[in-house]
C-alpha positions, 0 to 999 in steps of 0.5 A: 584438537582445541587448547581453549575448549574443555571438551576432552577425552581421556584414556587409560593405559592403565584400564587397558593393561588391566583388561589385557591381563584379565583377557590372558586369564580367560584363555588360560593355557594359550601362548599368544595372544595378538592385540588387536591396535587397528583404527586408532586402537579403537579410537584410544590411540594407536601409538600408546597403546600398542607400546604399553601392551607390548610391555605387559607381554602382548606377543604380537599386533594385529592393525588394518592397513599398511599405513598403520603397520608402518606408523607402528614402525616409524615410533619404533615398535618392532613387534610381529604385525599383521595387517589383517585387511586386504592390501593394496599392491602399492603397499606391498613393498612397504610392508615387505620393507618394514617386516609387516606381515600380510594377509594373504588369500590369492595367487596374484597378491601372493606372486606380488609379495614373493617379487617384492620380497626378492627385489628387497633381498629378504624374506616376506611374512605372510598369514593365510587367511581362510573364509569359513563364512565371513564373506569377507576376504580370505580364501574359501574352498578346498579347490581354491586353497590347493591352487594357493598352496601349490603356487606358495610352493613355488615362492622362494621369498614368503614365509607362511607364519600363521593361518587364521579366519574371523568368526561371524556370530561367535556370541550369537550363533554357536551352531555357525561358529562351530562349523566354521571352526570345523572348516577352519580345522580341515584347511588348517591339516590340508596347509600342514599336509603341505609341509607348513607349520603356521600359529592357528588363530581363528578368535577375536574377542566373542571367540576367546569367550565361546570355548577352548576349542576355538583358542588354537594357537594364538587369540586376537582380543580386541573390543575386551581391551577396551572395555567393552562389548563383554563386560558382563561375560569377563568380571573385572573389565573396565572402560577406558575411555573418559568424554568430559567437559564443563558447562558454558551456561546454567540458566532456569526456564519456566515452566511450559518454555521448550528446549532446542531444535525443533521444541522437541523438549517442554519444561514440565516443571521450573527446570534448571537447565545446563549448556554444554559444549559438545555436541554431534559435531564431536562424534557425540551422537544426535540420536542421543537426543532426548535419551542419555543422561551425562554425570554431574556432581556424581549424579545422573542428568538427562540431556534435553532437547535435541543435541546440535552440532557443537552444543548440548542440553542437560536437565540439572534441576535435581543437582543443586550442587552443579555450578558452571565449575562442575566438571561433566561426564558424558562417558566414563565415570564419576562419584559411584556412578559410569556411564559406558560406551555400551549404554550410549550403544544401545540408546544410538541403536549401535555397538560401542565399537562405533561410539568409541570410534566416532569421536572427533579431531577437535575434542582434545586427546588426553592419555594418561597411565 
């Protein structure tokens, strides 16, 4: 973070509330719903976030790893948290200690927990996780799911709270996601024949949006409180983050004078030409190049040339207001005009969950409600 550079991005604890409203209208019906706050809320901020979302009725939270369920704690939110990734035994304790709970897909992890939840004297959390066909972590097939079922039997220290799987393709692949659906439903009765009775969760985001049949007991927005991803499925949604900055220079080039790194950029024109101090060593991506407007005076100017580390070119020729006060948008909106993270997604070749996240320490974090 940097005290003399104007590079800032800004946050909307407001836009997020509003999203996590609008996410509660799409499941119409469904009693929890699970924030998902992992990796920095998504680069919006872990802390923030996850307090404004428990006030607008968020039942539970959903993180990575032990460390950010525990950083929840220390800032006094005591809210259920799963940790959703696979945990390291080191952190098995703490988890315990702090009433996180774990996701649990194998017999040595499940052992662990029941023994760190006895030398502790209290009772662990823990969610099953079913692989339906993720291949990513969770327990997959009938025969391995009996195994774990009749070791859990044997624990006298870890409650099974919920069970829940991940959707591979949910917006992409509807045949897929019913069939992983189908497998979830069959472990779900093997686990509730075995006397449990956990919350069912099976949708993120793309799920909460692919069918009711999917909902169960519990859904998980993520990407949706951010605003991003399914703004075009969920009317209403808003982008939450703001990257604004101001220019350092304002010259005129003339005509056949070339801009950056590598010439890849040739005034076809007299062009009026805007320095801006960012660049990809703030996270703004350099396959940019080229290709992204930013917003000034609430109109769109290209970025020429080639985007350096802590610097950036804009084409301002056509923004005869612009002077070296202007205030520059380069995501977020400004006059009648927004530039999205899906955008710059789709110019970078990538999803916006990369874009929102790929913003360095020295762009200067604001929020604001």
């Amino acid at each position: 973070m940097s005290q003399y550079r104007p590079t800032v991005l800004t946050v909307s604890l407001s836009a997020i509330a509003e999203n996590f409203r609008l996410a509660k209208t799409v499941v119409h019906g469904v009693p929890r719903r699970m924030a998902v706050v992992k990796a920095d809320a998504y680069g919006h901020g872990m802390l923030p976030v996850a307090k404004r979302l428990i006030r607008e009725g968020a039942d539970a939270l959903a993180v990575a790893t032990v460390d950010e369920g525990i950083a929840l704690r220390d800032e006094g939110i005591l809210a259920p948290t799963l940790i959703m990734g696979g945990t390291y035994r080191d952190g098995l304790a703490e988890a315990v200690r702090c009433h996180l709970a774990l996701s649990v897909y194998d017999i040595d992890t499940l052992r662990r927990l029941d023994q760190a939840a006895q030398r502790l004297n209290t009772i662990a959390h823990a969610h099953l996780k079913i692989d339906t066909g993720m291949g990513r972590v969770g327990v997959k097939g009938e025969k391995a799911l009996s195994e774990l079922l009749d070791f859990w039997a044997q624990t006298k220290h870890v409650k099974m709270e919920g069970i829940f799987t991940h959707f591979a393709n949910a917006d992409g692949d509807p045949e897929y996601t019913a069939l992983q659906n189908s497998r979830f439903l069959t472990a779900l009765d093997t686990v509730r024949k075995a006397g449990y009775h956990p919350l069912a969760h099976a949708s993120a985001s793309t799920g909460m949006l692919a069918g009711e049949e999917y909902w169960h007991d519990m859904v998980r927005p993520g990407i949706m409180l951010y605003g991003a991803e399914v703004t075009d499925r969920v009317i209403g949604l808003t982008p939450a983050q703001t990257l604004s900055t101001a220019p350092v220079r304002l010259e005129w080039m003339e005509e056949g004078e070339t801009v950056g790194y590598g010439r890849t950029f040739t005034c076809s024109r007299p062009t009026r030409v805007m320095t801006l101090p960012v660049g990809y060593g703030d996270g703004y991506p350099r396959i940019l190049s080229n290709q992204a407007d930013v917003l000034v005076c609430g109109r769109r100017a290209p970025i020429i040339g080639r985007i350096c580390m802590d610097q950036l070119m804009v084409d301002v020729t056509d923004v005869p207001d612009a002077n070296l006060k202007s205030e520059v948008v380069l995501m977020g909106a400004q006059g009648g005009e927004r530039i999205t993270p899906d955008e710059l997604a789709r110019l970078s070749g990538t999803i916006p969950y990369e874009i929102m996240l790929g913003f360095g320490a020295r762009v200067t974090r604001r929020v604001v409600d």
